[in-house]
C-alpha positions, 0 to 999 in steps of 0.5 A, a space after each residue: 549546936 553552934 552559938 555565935 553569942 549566947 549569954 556570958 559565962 556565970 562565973 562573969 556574971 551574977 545570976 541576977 543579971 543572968 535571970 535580966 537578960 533572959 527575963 528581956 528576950 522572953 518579952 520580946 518573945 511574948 510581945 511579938 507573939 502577940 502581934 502575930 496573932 492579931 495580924 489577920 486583923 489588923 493588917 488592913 485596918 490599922 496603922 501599926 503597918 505603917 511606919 512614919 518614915 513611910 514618906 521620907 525621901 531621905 536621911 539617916 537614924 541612929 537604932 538599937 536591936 534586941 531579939 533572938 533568931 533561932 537557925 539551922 546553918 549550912 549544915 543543919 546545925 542549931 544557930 543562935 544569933 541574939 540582940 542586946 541593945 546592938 547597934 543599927 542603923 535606918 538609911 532612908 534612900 531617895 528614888 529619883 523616880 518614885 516609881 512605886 515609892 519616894 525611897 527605899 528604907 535600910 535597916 541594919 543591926 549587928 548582934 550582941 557578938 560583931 560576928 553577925 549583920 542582918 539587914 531588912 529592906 523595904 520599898 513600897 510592899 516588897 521586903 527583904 531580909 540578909 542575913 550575913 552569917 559564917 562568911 557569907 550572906 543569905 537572903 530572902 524576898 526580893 525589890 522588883 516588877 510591882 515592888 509589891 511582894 511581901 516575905 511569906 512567914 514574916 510578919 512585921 509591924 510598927 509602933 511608934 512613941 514622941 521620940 522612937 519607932 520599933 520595927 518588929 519583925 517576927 517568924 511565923 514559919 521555918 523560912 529559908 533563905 539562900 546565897 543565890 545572890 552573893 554568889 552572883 555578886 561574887 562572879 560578877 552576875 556571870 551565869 556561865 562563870 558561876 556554874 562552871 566553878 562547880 560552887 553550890 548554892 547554900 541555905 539557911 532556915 529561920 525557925 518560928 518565933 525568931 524575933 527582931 526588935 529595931 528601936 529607931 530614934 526619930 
């Protein structure tokens, strides 16, 4: 099993905040669940799908991260990647054209270790999420045509209070992402160039009830 950060060692740490730490991660666990399962329900109706920054053109909010994701890396290895307050970032930036939206939302988190960045996008219904991990980058979902395709086995929601909004996002199937991009980018988007390196693309699976909680000041 490869673990970028797990909990601290116990000779560190107290079995009390040992038990703390764990006790955070299942709540966010449990709370995601339970979002999930009421999704089919609510996702038309109800404004926990809608984020109140949907209509901002631009600006820039300080976040927090918490949450596990639970992987299997390039070489079908168990991954875990855990959130403790990280930080992170909501980077609101202008369309001048407001096509299908005045702007696209970045959201971005580092894990508990610095060694992992997952960034999620949105603009209009469409989303993506990348993950950098192990030197390289993976991504799943895509910003074009309609902007109106939704990641398939991410469920999302938001909720808001006077002073923050969380973004939960939540697993509900295995999902693969892949470095189809980061390597285009690394060939400078030269197809040719690409396939005569020889160079393989690679995927990495998110598991089921992998949970990302981004807590954004407003």
């Amino acid at each position: 099993m490869v673990i970028l950060h797990t909990l601290p060692p116990m000779k560190n740490q107290s079995l009390k905040f040992v038990g703390l730490q764990l006790a955070m991660v299942a709540i966010v666990l449990c709370f995601a669940s339970a979002a999930s399962a009421q999704a089919s329900q609510l996702k038309l109706s109800n404004d926990i799908f809608r984020s109140v920054f949907v209509s901002m053109k631009r600006g820039s909010f300080a976040a927090t991260a918490n949450g596990v994701l639970f992987a299997k890396d390039v070489n079908d290895h168990d991954l875990i990647l855990d959130f403790q307050g990280s930080p992170g970032k909501l980077v609101i930036e202008p369309d001048a054209d407001e096509v299908y939206d005045v702007s696209t939302k970045h959201y971005t988190a580092q894990s508990t270790s610095g060694k992992t960045k997952v960034t999620y996008d949105t603009y209009n219904m469409a989303n993506v999420l990348n993950i950098e991990v192990q030197g390289d980058v993976f991504q799943v979902g895509s910003i074009d045509g309609a902007s109106d395709m939704v990641i398939d086995g991410l469920d999302y929601y938001y909720r808001a209070e006077k002073e923050t909004e969380y973004l939960v996002l939540f697993v509900t199937q295995n999902l693969v992402l892949n470095n189809h991009w980061a390597m285009m980018k690394r060939y400078n988007y030269d197809y040719d160039k690409m396939e005569k390196s020889g160079e393989k693309m690679k995927t990495i699976t998110l598991l089921p009830h992998s949970t990302l909680v981004m807590a954004v000041k407003r």
